[in-house]
Backbone as CSV, one residue per row, in Angstrom:
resi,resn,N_x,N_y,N_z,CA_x,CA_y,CA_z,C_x,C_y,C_z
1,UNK,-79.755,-13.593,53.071,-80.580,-12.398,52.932,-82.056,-12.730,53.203
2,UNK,-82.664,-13.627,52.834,-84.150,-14.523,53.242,-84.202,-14.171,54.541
3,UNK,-83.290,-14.905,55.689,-83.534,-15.290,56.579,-83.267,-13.651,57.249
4,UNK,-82.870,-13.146,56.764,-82.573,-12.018,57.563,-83.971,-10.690,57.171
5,UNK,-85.010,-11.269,55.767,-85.762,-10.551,55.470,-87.348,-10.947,56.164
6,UNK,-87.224,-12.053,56.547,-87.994,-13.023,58.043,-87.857,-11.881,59.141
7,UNK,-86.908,-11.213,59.435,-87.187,-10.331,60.716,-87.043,-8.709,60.371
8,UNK,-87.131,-8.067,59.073,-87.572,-7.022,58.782,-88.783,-6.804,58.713
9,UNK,-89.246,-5.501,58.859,-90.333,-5.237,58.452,-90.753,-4.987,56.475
10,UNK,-91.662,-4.877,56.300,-91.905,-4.521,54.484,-90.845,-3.788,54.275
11,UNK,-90.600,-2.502,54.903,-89.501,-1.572,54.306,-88.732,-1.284,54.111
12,UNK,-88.093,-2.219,55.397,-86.721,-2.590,55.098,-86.043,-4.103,54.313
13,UNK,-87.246,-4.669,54.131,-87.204,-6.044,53.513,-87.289,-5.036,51.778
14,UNK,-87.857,-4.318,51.580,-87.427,-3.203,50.380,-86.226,-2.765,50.280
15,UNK,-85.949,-2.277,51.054,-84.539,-1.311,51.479,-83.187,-2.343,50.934
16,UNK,-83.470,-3.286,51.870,-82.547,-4.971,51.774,-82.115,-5.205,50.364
17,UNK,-83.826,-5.449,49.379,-83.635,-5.871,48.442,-82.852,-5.175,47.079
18,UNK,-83.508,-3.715,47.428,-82.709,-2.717,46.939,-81.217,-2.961,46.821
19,UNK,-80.655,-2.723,47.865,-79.452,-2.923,48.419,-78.708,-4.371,47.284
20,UNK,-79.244,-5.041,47.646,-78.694,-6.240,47.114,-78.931,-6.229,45.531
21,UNK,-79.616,-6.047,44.845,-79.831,-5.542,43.620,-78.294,-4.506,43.044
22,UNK,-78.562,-3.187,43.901,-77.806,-2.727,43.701,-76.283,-3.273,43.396
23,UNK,-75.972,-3.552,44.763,-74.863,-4.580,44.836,-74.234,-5.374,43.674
24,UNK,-75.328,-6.327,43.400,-75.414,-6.814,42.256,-74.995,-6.349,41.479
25,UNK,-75.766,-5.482,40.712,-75.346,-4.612,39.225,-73.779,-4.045,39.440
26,UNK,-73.518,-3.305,40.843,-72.284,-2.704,40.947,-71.052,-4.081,40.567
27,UNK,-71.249,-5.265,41.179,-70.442,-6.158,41.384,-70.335,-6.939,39.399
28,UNK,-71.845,-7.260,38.881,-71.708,-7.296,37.596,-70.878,-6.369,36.815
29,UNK,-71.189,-5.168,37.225,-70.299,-3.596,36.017,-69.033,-4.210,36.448
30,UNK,-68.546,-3.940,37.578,-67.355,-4.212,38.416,-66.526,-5.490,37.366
31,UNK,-67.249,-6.545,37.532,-66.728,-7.873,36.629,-66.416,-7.789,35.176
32,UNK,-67.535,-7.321,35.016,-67.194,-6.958,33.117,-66.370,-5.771,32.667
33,UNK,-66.054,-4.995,33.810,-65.211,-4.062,33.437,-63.211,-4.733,33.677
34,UNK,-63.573,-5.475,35.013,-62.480,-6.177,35.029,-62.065,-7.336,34.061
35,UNK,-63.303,-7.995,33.609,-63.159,-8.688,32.646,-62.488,-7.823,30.548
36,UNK,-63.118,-6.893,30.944,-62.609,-5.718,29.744,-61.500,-5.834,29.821
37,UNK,-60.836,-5.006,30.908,-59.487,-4.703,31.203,-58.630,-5.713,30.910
38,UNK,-58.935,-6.866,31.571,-58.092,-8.119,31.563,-57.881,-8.945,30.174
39,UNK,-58.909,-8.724,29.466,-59.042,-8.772,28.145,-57.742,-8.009,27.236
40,UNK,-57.909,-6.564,27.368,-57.549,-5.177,26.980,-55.640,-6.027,27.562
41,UNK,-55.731,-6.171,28.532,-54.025,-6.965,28.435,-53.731,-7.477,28.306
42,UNK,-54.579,-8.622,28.380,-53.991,-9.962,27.457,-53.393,-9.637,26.001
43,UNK,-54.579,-9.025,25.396,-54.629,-8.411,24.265,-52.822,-7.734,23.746
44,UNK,-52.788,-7.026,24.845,-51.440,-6.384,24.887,-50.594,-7.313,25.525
45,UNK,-50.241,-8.095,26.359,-49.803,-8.743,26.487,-49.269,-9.540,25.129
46,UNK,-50.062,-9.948,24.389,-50.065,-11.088,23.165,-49.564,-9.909,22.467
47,UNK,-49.888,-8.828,21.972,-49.273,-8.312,20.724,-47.319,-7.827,21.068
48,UNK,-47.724,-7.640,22.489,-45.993,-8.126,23.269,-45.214,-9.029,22.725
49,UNK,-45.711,-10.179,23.046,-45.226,-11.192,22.773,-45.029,-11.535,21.112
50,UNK,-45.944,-10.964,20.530,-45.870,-11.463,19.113,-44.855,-10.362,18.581
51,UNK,-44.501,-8.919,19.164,-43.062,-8.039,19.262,-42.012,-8.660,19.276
52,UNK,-42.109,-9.563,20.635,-40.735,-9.697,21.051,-40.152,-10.567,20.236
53,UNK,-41.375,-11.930,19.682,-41.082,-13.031,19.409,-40.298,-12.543,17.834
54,UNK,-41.102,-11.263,16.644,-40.866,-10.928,15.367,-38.982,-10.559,15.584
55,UNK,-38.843,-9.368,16.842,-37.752,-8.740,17.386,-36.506,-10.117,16.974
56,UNK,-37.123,-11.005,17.922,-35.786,-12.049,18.009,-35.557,-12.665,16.770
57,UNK,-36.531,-12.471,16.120,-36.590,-13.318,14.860,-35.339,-12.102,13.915
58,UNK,-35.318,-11.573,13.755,-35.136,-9.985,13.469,-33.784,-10.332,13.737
59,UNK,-33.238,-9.832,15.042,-31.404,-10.325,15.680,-31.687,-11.224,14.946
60,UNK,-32.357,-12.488,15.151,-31.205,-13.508,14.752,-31.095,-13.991,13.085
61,UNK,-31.613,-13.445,12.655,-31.607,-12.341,10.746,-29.937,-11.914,10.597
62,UNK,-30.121,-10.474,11.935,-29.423,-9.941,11.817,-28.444,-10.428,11.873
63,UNK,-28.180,-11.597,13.507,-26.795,-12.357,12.929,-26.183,-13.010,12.234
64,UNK,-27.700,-13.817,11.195,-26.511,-14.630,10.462,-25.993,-13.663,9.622
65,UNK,-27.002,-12.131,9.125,-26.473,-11.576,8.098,-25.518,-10.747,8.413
66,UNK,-24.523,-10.716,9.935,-23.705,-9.834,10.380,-22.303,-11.263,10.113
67,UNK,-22.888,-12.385,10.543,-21.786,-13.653,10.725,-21.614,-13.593,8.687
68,UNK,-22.477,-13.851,8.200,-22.217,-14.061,6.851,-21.608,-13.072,6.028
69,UNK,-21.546,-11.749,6.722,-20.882,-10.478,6.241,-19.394,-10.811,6.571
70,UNK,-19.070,-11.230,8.118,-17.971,-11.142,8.656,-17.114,-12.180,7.862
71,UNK,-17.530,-13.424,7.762,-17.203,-14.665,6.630,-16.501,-14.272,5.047
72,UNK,-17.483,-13.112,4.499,-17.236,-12.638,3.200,-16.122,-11.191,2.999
73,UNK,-16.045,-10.935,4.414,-15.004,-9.925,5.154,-13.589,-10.952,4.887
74,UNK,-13.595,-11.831,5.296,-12.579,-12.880,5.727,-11.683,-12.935,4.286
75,UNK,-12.875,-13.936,3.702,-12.557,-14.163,2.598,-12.135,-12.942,1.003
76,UNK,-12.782,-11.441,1.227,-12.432,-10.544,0.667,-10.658,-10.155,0.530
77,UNK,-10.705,-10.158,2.108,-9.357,-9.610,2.782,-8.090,-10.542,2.482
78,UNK,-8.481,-11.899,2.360,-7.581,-12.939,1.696,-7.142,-12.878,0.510
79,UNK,-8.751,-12.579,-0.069,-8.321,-12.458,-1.388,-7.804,-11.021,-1.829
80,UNK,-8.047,-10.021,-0.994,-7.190,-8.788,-1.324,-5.648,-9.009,-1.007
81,UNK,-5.413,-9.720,-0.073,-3.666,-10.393,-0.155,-3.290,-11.240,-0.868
82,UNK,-4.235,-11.812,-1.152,-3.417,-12.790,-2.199,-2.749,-12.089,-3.990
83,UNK,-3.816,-10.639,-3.998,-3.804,-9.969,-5.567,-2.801,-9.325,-5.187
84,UNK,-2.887,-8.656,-3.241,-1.627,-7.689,-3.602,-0.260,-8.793,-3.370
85,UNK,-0.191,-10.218,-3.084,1.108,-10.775,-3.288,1.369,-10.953,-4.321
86,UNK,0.116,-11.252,-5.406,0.539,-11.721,-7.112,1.372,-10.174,-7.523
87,UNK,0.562,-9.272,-7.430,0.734,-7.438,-7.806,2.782,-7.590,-7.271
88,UNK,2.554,-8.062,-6.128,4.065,-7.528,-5.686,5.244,-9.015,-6.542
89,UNK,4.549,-9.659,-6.799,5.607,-10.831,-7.250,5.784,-9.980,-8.524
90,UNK,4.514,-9.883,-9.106,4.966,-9.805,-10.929,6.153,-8.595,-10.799
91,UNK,5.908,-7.379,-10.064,6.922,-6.133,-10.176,8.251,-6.661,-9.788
92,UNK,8.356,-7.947,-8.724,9.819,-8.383,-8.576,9.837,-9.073,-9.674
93,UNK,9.134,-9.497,-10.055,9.363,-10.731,-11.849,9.872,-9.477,-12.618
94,UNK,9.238,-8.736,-12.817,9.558,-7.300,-13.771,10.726,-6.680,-13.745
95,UNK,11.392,-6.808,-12.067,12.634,-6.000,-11.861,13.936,-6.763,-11.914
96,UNK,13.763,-8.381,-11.732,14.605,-9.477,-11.997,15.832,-9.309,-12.734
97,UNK,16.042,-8.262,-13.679,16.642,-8.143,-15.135,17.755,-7.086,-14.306
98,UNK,17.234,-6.349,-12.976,17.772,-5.035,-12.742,19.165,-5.195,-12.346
99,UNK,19.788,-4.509,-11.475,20.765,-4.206,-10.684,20.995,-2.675,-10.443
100,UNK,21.014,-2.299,-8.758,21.113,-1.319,-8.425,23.004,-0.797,-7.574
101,UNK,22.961,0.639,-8.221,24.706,0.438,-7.994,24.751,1.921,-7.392
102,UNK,25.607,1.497,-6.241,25.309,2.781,-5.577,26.653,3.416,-5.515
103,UNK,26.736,4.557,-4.677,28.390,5.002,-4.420,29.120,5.135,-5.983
104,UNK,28.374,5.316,-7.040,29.139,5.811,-8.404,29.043,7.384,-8.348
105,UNK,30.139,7.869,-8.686,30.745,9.396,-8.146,29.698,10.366,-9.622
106,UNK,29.102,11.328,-9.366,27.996,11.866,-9.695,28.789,12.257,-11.446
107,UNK,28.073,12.293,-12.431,29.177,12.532,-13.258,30.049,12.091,-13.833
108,UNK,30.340,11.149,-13.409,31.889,10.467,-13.775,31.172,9.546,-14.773
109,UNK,30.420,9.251,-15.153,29.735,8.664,-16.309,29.582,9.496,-17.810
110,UNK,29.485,10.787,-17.435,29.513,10.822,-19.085,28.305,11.391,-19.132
111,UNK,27.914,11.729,-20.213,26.426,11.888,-21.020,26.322,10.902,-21.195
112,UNK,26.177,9.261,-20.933,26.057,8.381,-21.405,26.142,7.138,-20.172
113,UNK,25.144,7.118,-19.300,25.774,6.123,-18.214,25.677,4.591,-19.029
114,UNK,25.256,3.893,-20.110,24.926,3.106,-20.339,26.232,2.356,-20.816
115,UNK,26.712,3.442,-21.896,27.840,3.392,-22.544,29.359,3.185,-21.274
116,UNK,29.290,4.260,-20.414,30.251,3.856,-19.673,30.069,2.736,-18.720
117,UNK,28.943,1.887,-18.303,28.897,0.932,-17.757,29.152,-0.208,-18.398
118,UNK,29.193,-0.447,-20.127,29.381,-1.406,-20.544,30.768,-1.257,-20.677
119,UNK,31.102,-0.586,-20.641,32.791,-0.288,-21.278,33.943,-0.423,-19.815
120,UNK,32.891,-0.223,-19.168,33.945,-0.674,-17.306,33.279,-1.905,-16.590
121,UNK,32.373,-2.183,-16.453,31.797,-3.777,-15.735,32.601,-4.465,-15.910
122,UNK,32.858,-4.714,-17.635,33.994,-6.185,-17.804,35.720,-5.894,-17.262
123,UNK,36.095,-4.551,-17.070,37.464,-4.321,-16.581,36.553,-4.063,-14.614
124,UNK,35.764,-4.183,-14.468,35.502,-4.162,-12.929,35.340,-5.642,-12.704
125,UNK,35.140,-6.278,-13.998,34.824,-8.027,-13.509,35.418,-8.980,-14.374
126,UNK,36.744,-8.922,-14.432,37.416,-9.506,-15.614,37.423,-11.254,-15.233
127,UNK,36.642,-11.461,-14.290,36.140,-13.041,-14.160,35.194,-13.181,-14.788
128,UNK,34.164,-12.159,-15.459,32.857,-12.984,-15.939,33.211,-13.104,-17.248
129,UNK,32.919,-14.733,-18.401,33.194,-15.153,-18.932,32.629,-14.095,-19.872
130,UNK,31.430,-13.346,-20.239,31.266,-12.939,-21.627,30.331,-11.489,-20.689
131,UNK,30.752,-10.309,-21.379,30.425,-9.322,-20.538,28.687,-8.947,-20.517
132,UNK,28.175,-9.066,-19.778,26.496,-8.624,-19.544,25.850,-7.741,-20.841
133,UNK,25.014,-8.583,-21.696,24.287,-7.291,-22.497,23.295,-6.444,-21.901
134,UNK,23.574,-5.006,-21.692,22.962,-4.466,-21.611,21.971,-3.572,-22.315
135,UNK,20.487,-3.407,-21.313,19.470,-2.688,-21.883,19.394,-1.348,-21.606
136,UNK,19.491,-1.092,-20.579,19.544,0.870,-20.680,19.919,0.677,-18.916
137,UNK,20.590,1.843,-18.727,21.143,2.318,-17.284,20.301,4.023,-16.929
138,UNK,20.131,4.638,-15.852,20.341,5.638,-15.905,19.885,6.285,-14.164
139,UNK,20.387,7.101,-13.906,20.739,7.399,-12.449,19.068,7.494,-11.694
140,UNK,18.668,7.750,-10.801,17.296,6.790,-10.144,17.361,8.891,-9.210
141,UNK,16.337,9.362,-9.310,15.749,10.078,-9.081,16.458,11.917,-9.724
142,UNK,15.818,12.849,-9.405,15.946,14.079,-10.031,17.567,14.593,-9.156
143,UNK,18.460,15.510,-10.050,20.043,15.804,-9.912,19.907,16.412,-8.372
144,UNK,20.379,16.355,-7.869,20.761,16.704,-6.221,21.685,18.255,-6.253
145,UNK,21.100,19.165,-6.008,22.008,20.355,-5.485,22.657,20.748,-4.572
146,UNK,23.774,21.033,-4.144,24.433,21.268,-3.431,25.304,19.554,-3.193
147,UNK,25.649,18.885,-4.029,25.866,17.968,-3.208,27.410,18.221,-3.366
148,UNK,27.977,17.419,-1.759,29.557,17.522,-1.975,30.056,15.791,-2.487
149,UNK,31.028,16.506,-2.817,31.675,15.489,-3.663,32.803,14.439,-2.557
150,UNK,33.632,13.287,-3.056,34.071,12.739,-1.982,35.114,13.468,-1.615
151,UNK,36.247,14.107,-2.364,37.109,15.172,-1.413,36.590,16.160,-0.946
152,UNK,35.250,16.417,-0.811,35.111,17.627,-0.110,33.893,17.117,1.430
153,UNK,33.611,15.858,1.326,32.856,15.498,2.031,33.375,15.361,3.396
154,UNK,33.173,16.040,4.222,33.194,16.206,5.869,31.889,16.560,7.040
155,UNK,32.768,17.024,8.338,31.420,16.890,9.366,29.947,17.924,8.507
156,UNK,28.979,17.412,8.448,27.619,17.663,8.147,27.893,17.757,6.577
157,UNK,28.420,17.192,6.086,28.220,16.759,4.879,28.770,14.856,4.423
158,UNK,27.559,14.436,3.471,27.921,13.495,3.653,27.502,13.161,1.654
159,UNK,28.672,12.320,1.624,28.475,11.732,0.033,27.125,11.187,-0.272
160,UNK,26.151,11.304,-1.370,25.490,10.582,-1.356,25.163,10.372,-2.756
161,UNK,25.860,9.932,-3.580,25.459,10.114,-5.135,24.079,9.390,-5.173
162,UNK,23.158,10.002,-6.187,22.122,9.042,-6.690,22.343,7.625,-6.874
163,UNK,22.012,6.370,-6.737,22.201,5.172,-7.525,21.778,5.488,-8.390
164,UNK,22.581,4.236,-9.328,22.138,3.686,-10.789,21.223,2.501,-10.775
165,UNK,20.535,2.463,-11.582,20.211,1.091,-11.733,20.308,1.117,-13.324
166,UNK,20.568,-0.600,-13.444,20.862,-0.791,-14.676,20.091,-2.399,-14.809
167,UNK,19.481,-2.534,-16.569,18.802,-3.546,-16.840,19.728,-4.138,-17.868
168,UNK,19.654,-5.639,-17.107,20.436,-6.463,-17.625,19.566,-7.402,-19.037
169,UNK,19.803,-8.473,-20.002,19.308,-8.452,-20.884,18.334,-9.528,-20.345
170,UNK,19.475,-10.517,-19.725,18.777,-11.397,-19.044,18.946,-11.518,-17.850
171,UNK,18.214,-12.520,-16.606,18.417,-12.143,-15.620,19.554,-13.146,-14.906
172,UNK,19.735,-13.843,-16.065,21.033,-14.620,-15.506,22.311,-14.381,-15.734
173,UNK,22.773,-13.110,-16.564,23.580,-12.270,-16.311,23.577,-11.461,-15.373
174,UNK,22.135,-11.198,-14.828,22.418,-10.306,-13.883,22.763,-11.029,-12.450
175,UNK,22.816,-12.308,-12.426,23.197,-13.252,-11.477,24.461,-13.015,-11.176
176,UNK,25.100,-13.233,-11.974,26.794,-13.363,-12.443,27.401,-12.240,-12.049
177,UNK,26.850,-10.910,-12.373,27.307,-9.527,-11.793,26.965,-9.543,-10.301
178,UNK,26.227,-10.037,-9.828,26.012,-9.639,-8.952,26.800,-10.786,-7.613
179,UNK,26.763,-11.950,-8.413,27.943,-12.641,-7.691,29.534,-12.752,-7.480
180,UNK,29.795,-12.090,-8.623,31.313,-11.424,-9.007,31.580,-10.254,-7.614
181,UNK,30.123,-9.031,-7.790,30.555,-8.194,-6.881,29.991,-8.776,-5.280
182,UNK,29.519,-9.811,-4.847,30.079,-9.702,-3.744,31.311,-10.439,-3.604
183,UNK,32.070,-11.308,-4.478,33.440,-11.500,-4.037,33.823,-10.603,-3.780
184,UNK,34.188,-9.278,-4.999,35.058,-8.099,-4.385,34.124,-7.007,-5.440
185,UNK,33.588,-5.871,-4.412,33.195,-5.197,-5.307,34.404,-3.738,-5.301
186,UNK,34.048,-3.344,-6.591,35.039,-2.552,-7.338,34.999,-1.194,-6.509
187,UNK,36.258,-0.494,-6.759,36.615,0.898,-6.346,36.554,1.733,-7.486
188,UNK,35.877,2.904,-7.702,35.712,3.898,-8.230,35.938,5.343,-7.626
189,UNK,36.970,5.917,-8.406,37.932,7.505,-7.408,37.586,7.366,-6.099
190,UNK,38.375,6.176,-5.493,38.473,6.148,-3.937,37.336,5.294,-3.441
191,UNK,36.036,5.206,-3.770,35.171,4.740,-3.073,34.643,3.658,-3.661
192,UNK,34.469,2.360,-2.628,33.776,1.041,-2.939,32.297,1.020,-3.430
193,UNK,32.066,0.556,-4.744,30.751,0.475,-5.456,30.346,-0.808,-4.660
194,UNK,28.185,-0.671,-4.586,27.732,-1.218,-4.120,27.207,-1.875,-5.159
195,UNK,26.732,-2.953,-5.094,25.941,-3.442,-6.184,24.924,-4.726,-5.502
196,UNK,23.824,-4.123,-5.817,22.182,-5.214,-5.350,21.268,-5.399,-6.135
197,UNK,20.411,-6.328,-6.025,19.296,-6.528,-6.522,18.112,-5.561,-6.810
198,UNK,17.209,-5.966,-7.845,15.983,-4.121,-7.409,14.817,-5.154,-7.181
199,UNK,14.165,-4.817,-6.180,13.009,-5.785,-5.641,12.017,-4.609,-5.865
200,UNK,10.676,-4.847,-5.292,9.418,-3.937,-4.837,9.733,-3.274,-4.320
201,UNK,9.171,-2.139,-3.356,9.049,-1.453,-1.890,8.566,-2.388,-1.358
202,UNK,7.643,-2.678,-1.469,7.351,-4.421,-0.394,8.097,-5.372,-0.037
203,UNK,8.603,-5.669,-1.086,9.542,-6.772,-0.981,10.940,-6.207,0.158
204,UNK,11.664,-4.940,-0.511,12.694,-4.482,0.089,12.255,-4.535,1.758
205,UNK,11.216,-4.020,2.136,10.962,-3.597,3.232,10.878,-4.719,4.170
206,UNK,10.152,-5.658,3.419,10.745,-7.510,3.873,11.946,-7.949,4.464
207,UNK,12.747,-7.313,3.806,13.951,-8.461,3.322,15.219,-7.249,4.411
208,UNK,14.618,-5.999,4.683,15.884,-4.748,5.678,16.096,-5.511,6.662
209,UNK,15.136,-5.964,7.701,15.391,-6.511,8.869,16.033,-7.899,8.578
210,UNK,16.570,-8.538,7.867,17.357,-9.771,7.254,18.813,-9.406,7.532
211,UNK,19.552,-8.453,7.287,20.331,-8.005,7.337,21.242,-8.007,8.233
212,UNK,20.704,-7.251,9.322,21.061,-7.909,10.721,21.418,-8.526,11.212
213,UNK,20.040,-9.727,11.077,20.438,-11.243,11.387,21.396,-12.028,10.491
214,UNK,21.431,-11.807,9.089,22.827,-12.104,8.383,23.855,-11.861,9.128
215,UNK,24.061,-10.781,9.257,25.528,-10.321,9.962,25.747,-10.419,11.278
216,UNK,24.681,-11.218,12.023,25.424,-11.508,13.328,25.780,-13.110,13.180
217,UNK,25.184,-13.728,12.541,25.147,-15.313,12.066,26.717,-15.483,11.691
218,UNK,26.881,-14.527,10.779,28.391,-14.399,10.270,29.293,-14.626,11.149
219,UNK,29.193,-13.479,12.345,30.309,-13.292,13.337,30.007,-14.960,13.877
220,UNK,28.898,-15.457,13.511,29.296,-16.999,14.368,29.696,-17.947,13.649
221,UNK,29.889,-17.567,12.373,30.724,-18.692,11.554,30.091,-19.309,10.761
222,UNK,28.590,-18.471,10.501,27.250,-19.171,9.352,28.085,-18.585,8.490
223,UNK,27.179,-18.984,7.120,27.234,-18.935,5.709,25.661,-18.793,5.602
224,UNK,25.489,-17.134,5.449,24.388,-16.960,5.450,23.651,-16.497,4.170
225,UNK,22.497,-16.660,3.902,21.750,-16.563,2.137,20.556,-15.818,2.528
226,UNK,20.192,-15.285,1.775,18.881,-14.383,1.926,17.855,-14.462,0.475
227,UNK,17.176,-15.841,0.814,16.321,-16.337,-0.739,14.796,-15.727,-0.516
228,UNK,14.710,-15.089,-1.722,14.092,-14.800,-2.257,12.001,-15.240,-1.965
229,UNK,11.057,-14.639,-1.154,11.652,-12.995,-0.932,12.115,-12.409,0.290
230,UNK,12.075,-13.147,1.316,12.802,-12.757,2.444,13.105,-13.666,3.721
231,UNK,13.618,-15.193,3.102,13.717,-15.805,3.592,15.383,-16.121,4.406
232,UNK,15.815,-16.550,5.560,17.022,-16.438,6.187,17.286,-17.834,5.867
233,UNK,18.852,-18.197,5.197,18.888,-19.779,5.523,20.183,-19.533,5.847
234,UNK,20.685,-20.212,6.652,22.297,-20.206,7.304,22.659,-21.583,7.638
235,UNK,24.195,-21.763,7.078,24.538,-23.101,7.121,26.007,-23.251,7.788
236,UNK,26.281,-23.830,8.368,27.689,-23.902,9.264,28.076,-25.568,9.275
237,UNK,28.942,-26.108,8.845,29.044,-27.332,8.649,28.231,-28.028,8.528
238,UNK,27.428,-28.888,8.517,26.238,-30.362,8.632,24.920,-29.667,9.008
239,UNK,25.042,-28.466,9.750,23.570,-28.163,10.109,23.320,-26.703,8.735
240,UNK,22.028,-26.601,9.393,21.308,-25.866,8.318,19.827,-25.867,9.171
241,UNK,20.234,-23.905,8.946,18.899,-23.451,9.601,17.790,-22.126,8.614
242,UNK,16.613,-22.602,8.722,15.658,-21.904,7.752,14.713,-20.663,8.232
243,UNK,14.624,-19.622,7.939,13.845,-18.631,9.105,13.148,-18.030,8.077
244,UNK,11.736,-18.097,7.694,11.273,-16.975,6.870,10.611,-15.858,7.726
245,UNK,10.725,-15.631,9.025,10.513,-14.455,10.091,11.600,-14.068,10.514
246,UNK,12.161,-12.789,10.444,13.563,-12.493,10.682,13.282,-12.489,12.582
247,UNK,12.387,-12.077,12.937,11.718,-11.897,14.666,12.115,-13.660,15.101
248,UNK,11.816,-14.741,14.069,11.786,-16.271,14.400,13.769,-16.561,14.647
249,UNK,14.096,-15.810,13.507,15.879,-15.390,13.990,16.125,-15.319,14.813
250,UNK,15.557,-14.173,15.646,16.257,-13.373,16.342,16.075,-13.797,17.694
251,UNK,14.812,-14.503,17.779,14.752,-15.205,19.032,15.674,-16.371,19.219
252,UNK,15.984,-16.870,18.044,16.863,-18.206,18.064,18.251,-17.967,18.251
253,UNK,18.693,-16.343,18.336,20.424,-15.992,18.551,20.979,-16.605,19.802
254,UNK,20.213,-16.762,20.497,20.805,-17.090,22.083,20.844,-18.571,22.228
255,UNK,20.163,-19.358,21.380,20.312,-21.238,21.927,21.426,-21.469,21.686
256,UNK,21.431,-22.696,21.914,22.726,-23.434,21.601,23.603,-23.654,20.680
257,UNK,22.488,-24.204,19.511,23.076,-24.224,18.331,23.532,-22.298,17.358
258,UNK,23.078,-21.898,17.923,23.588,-20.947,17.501,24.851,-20.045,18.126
259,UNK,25.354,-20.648,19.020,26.484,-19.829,19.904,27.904,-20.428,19.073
């Protein structure tokens, strides 16, 4: 700008200086305003960052306190199976004493099913050494209307007397009855009495699909057991097989050892 104010005249060597002045100040505002700005985002920039950084901090809060929820989920749910397996044992501990008897002709008991069960068991089981003391009997849900009886039972009608169940004193009498009747269980006016165990609804619902697999094991010449609470064991000479999944059965019908 000197050298170029060497070949102006005064007024424009004014004009020049002007100019450059100007310049100046514009280019100073210019800087400090860019310098503002740049400031003004950093600024934001950093309170960004100090967001994002609180944020992550935050998730990862959240996960351990979502992982440490899921953990105490785990362990709740265990322990809610484990109360409802104690809950379902004690009611089979409770029902141990029972025996349930089905196919007894509606009536034919008397005002008194207790009385006529003690007074026929021992002529239905004249093998058991000393006859079962019993605690009380009495037929298992509200009287059935319309029901037909076994001579009158045909197409769309079908027998279905209520069961009995009956409590034995102890439960190792009720062993004995209940091993007597599957040698041979008894006939009552025409029709074969059933006689079983009284488990849970849990338990029972266990132990239906067992059944099955009992009775095809049979047709192969097992000696099949169903222990308690729903375990399969089947034995055929020297071998011996254990299934507490009746599905673990059923896959095993087709090998070798089982043909």
């Amino acid at each position: 700008m000197t050298e170029l104010n060497k070949g102006l005249g005064v007024e424009d060597t004014a004009l020049a200086k002007f100019i450059e002045e100007t310049m100046a100040k514009y280019f100073k505002e210019a800087d400090e305003k860019s310098e503002a700005r740049n400031s003004r985002l950093e600024k934001r920039i950093e309170s960004m960052h100090n967001t994002l950084s609180r944020h992550t901090e935050e998730i990862k809060t959240l996960r351990t306190d979502i992982t440490n929820l899921q953990q105490r989920a785990v362990q709740a749910e265990k322990g809610q199976k484990f109360l409802a397996d104690k809950v379902v044992e004690m009611e089979d501990r409770a029902r141990r004493d029972n025996v349930l008897i089905f196919n007894l002709k509606e009536g034919i008991e008397g005002s008194s099913t207790l009385a006529y069960l003690g007074e026929n068991i021992p002529m239905w089981f004249p093998a058991l050494e000393a006859a079962p003391e019993l605690m009380r009997a009495h037929r298992l849900g509200p009287p059935r209307r319309g029901q037909a009886s076994p001579t009158d039972a045909g197409p769309g009608k079908d027998y279905n007397p209520r069961p009995i169940i009956l409590k034995c004193l102890r439960y190792t009498e009720r062993d004995l009855l209940l091993k007597e009747a599957r040698k041979k269980a008894p006939e009552v006016a025409g029709i074969q009495l059933k006689f079983a165990a009284d488990y849970s609804e849990v338990t029972t619902k266990r132990r239906k699909p067992c059944y099955k697999i009992m009775h095809a094991a049979r047709t192969r010449g097992f000696n099949a057991f169903l222990l308690y609470p729903a375990t399969i064991k089947l034995q055929r000479g020297g071998e011996t097989h254990t299934f507490k999944d009746p599905t673990e059965a059923e896959l095993n019908k087709g090998k070798r050892e089982f043909s």
